[in-house]
N, C-alpha and C positions, 0 to 999 in steps of 0.2 A: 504494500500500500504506500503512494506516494502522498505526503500532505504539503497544500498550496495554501497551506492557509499561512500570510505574513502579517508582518507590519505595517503600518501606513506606509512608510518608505521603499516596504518595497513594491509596491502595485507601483506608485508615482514617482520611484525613481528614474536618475539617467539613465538611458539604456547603456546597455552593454558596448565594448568599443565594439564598432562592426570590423570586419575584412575589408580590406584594402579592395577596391575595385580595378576593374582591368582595364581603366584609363576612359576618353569622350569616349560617349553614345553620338552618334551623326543624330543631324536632330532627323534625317527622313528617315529613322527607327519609331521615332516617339509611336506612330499610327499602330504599329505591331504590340506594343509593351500594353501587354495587359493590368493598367493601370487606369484610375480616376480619380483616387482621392486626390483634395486641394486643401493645402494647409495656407489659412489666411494671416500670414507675420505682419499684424495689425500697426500699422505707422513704423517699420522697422524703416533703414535707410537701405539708401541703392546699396552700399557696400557692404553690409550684413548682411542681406538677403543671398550677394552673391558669395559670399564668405559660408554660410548656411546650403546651399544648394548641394554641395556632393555628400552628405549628411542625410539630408532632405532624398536622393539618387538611391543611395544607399539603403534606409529606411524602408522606399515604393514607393513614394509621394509624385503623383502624374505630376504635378503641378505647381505653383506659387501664386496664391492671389496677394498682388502687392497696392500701398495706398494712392490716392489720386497722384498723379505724374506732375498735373499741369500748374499753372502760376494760383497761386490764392490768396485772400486777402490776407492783412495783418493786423490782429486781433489782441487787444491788452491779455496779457496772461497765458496768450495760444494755447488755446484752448483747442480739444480733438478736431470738432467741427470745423474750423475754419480750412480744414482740406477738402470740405464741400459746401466751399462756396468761391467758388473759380471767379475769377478774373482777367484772365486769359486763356492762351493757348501756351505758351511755352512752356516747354517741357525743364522749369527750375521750381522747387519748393523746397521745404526743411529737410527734406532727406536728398536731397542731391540734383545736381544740376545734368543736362542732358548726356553731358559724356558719361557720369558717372552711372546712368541709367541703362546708356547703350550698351559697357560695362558689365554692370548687371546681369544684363539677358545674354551677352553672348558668353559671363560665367555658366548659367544655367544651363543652357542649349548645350554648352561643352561636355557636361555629365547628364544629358535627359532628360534635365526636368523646365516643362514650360514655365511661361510669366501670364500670369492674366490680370491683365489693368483694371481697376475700377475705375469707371469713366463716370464724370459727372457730368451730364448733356440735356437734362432737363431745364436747368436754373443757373444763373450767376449770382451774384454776394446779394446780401440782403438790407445792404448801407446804402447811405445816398450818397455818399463819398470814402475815399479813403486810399489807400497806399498797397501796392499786390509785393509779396514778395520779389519781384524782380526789379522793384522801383517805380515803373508807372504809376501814377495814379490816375482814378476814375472820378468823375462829380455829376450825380445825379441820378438817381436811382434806375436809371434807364441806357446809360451813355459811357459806353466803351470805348474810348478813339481808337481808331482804325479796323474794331472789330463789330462792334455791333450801336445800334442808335435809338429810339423811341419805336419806331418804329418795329423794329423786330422782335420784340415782346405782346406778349398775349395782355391785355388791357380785360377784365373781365366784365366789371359792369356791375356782375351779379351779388357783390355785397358792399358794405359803406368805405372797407378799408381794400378794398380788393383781394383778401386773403380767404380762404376756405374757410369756410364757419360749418357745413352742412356735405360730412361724407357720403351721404346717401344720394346725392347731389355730383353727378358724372359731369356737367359743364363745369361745375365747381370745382372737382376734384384735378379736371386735364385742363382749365385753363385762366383760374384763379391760382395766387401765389400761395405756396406753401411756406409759413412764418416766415413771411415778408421777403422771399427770396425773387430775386427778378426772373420771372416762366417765361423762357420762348418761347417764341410762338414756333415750334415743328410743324407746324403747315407750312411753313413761308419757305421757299425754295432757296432763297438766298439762305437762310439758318440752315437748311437740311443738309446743303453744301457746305459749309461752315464747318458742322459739328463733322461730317465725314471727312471734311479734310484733315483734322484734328486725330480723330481715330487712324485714317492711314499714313499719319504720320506716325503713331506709335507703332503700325504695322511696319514701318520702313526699317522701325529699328529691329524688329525683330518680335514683336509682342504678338502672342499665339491666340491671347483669346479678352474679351470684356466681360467686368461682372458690369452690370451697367446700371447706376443709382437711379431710385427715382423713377420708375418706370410704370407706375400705376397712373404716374400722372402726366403720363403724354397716351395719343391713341395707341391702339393697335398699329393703325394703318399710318400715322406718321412715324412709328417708330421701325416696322418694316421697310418703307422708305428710305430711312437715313439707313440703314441697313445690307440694304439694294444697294447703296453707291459705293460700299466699300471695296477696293480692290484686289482684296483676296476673300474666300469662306474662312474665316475663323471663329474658332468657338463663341459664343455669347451666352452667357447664362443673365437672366434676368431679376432682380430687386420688387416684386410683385408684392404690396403684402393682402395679401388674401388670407380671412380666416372665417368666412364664411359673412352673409347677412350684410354685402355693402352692394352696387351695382357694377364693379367693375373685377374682375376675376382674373386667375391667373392662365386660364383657357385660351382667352382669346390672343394671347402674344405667344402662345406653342409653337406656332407656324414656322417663325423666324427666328426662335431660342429657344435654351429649357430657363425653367423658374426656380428660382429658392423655394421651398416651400416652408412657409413662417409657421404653419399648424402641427410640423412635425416635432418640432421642440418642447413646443408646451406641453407635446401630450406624453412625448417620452419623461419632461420634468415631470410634469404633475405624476407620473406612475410610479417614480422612482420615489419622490417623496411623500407622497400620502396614496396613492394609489397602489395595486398590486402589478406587479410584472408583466405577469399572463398576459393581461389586459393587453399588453402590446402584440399580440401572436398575427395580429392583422395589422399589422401596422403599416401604414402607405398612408397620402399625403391625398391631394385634391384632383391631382392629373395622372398620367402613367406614369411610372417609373421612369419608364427610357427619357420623357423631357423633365427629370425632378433633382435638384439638388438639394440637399438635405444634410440642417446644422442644429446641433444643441443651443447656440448661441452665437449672436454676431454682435461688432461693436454698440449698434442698437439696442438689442432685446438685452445683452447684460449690464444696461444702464437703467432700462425704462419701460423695460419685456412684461414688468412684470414677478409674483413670486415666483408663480410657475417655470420659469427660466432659470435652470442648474446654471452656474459657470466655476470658475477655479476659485471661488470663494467658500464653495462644500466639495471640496478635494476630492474626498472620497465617493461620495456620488454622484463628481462629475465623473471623475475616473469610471465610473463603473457603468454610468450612461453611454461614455465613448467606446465600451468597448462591447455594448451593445448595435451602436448604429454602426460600427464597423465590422457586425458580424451576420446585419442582418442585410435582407437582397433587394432592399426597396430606395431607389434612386442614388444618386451619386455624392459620396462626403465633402463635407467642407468643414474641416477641424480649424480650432479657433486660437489660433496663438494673443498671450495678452498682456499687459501691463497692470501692478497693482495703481487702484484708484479706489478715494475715499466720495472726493466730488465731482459728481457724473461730467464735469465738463473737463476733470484733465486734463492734459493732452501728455504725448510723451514724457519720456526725458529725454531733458533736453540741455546742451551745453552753456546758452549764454541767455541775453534777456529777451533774443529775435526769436526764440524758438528751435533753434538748430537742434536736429535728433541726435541724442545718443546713439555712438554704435552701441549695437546691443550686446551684453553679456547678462547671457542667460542665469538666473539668482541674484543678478546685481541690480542697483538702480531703479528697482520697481522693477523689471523687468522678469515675468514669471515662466513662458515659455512651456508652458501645459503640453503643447504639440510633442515636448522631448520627455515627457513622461513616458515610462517604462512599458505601462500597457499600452499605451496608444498607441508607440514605435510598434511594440510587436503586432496590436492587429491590424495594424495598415498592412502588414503583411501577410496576413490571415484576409485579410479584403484579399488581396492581388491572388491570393494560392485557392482561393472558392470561387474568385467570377464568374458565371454560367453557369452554377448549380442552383438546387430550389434550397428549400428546408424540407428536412425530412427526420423522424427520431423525434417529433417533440415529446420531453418530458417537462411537467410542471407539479410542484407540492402544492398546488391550490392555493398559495399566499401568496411567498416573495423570493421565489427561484423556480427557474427555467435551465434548459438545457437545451441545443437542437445540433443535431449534423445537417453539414452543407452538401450534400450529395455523398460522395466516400473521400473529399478535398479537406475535411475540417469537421472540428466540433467543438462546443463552448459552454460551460457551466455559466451565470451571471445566479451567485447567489445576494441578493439585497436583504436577507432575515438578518436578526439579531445576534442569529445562535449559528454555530458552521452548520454544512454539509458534513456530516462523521463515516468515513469509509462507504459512501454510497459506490456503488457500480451504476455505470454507465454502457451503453448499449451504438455505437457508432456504425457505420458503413466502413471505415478505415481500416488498409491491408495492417497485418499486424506489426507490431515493428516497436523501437522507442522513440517517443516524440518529443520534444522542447514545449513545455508548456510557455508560450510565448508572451502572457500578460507577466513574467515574471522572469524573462530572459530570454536568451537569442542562442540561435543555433551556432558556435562559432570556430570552425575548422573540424565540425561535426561531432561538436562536443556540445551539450547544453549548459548555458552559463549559470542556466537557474534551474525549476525543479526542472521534471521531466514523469510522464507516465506511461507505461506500458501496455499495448492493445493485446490482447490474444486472437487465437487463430479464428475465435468467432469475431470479433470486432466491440471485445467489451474490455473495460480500464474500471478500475478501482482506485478513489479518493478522494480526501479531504479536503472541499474550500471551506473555506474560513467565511467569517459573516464578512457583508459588504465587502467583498472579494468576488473573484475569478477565475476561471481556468481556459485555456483555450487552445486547442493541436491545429497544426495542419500539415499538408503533403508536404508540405516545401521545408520544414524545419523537426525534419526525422535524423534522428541522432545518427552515425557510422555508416 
């Protein structure tokens, strides 16, 4: 009998050092690499990100979603926010200027792993004047010299201060300002070229895909537009939030993206903390899987989400929610790298009194780095070694533990009780063998760094998690 039951430190430890890899990935592999997670290094700078990247290769991470690129306002105290509320187009902010960007991505690309921009194309700053980090300034809540003028904003009409007062309200919601932010108008052909020139310019450098802000509040149909004019197909995943009961949905922009889906968080937190486990054995989102991105938490929801919204402040049952969405088969992850904050409006660290970001060092500086937690490393790689298999094997005690196999690729205890799991046996599809229980170490020159359990020739293991613990095998990380 093997027991997984540890300490807090070690579900949320560092992982294990990995194996040296065998040098670039060409990026015209990426389409082959059975990968999709995207880990989001929330305001991290160009040069940590790309410093992070063969780590990130190494780990399975498809991806990197990185913060706004382009010029933003500057805000007493630089606060989070103020990287979505653009000012321009150039490609300098607190985290680094365009070289240091280009930089960046062609680190990435050098071992694998994509860049996906978040692009803010709805809205400009929400001042009537003021100063963009690159120096310009702007006056008047409408008037960008050389980019944009009176005219190319949506002017609403529909309330006294022109901001959205009424979500049930679809003219309101796509063409009234969101807290006082200045709404293009994405009808107007002149904007719709704008923002695409904008976007393929970050494709020039090299940037693979957009999470794109802000999208419940343009059309469908002018956000396919601005879409249409880009110069290559690159991924898009969309900023929707739909969570039922408003008129605007995350359906109707499938066409030409996949969505976040904002209701999948809630309902994994609320299960995890007051709810029972089980309860998630259907767990899926509003749309199909194939167009669904799905996160416990993003810079948003763990400011203003809400209780229902686990993040790295309940350690323990973030840890143990993450290593349930990366074990189960319904849409594609988005793990959430973050920063300790007491006042929802902090923004990084940062070096001086302009806002300039810290590099990051992971424990240091606020800097928390959830993503390099012990289990989440390992089942990003329990995602990558199951893709294309169903669930199969579910076992459940009718509280608060579950177990399921992912075809004969994997299998995973998530016990959330009080009290362990004691010598339970388990019933898997898995050839027999000894496996790396990977929520608690890595396979490493075919050695398991941490436990490990044994299948027999039926495809059954014996052992003990620990309360608020886990356990989790897969093909890929079989001992000898």
């Amino acid at each position: 009998m093997v027991t997984a039951a540890v300490a807090l430190a070690g579900i949320l430890g560092s992982c294990t050092t990995l194996p040296a890899g065998s040098g670039a990935t060409p990026r015209a592999t990426f389409q082959e690499l059975p990968r999709d997670a995207v880990v989001n290094l929330f305001q991290w700078n160009w040069k940590s990100v790309a410093a992070e990247c063969p780590r990130l290769a190494k780990v399975g991470y498809a991806g990197v979603q990185v913060s706004p690129a382009q010029e933003h306002a500057m805000v007493v105290n630089n606060p989070w926010w103020v990287d979505y509320q653009p000012v321009g187009y150039q490609i300098t902010s607190r985290r680094g200027d365009r070289a240091a960007y280009a930089a960046m991505i062609q680190a990435c690309h050098a071992v694998g792993v994509k860049i996906y921009a978040d692009a803010v194309i709805n809205h400009m700053a929400g001042s009537d004047s003021g100063v963009g980090w690159a120096g310009p300034a702007w006056s008047g809540h409408y008037t960008y010299p050389g980019i944009y003028q009176p005219q190319d904003f949506h002017h609403c009409g529909l309330t006294g201060d022109d901001d959205i007062h009424d979500y049930q309200n679809r003219a309101q919601v796509q063409t009234c300002e969101l807290v006082n932010l200045a709404d293009l108008d994405t009808g107007s052909d002149y904007v719709r070229g704008r923002i695409a020139a904008y976007l393929d310019d970050l494709i020039s450098l090299g940037v693979d895909g957009f999470r794109v802000d802000a999208v419940k509040h343009m059309s469908a149909e002018d956000v396919g537009a601005i879409m249409a004019r880009l110069s290559a197909p690159v991924d898009r995943y969309y900023e929707v939030i739909d969570k039922g009961g408003e008129p605007i949905g995350m359906g109707e922009y499938t066409s030409t993206g996949k969505v976040l889906v904002f209701s999948y968080g809630d309902q994994v937190g609320s299960a995890f903390q007051w709810g029972h486990i089980p309860s998630l054995r259907e767990l899926a989102g509003g749309v199909d899987g194939t167009v669904a991105r799905v996160f416990l938490d993003n810079h948003d929801t763990q400011r203003t989400g809400g209780a229902q919204v686990l993040t790295f402040k309940q350690a323990r049952l973030y840890a143990l929610a993450n290593v349930y969405m990366l074990a189960w088969p319904y849409g594609e992850p988005v793990v959430m790298s973050s920063y300790e904050f007491t006042n929802i409006d902090t923004g990084p660290p940062s070096t001086d009194q302009s806002g300039t970001t810290k590099d990051t060092g992971c424990g240091q500086d606020g800097w928390v780095c959830e993503h390099r937690w012990q289990s989440t490393e390992g089942m990003v790689g329990f995602h990558n070694a199951v893709k294309g298999t169903g669930v199969a094997q579910w076992w459940d005690d009718g509280d608060n533990a579950v177990a399921f196999a992912r075809g004969n690729r994997g299998y995973v205890v998530v016990n959330n009780e009080t009290a362990p799991l004691s010598g339970r046996s388990f019933q898997t599809r898995m050839p027999p063998g000894t496996y790396c229980d990977v929520v608690h170490g890595a396979l490493v020159e075919g050695k398991c760094t941490g436990p490990s359990v044994i299948v027999d020739a039926d495809g059954w293991f014996t052992a003990t998690v620990g309360n608020l613990d886990a356990l989790a095998i897969h093909a890929d990380a079989k001992a000898g």
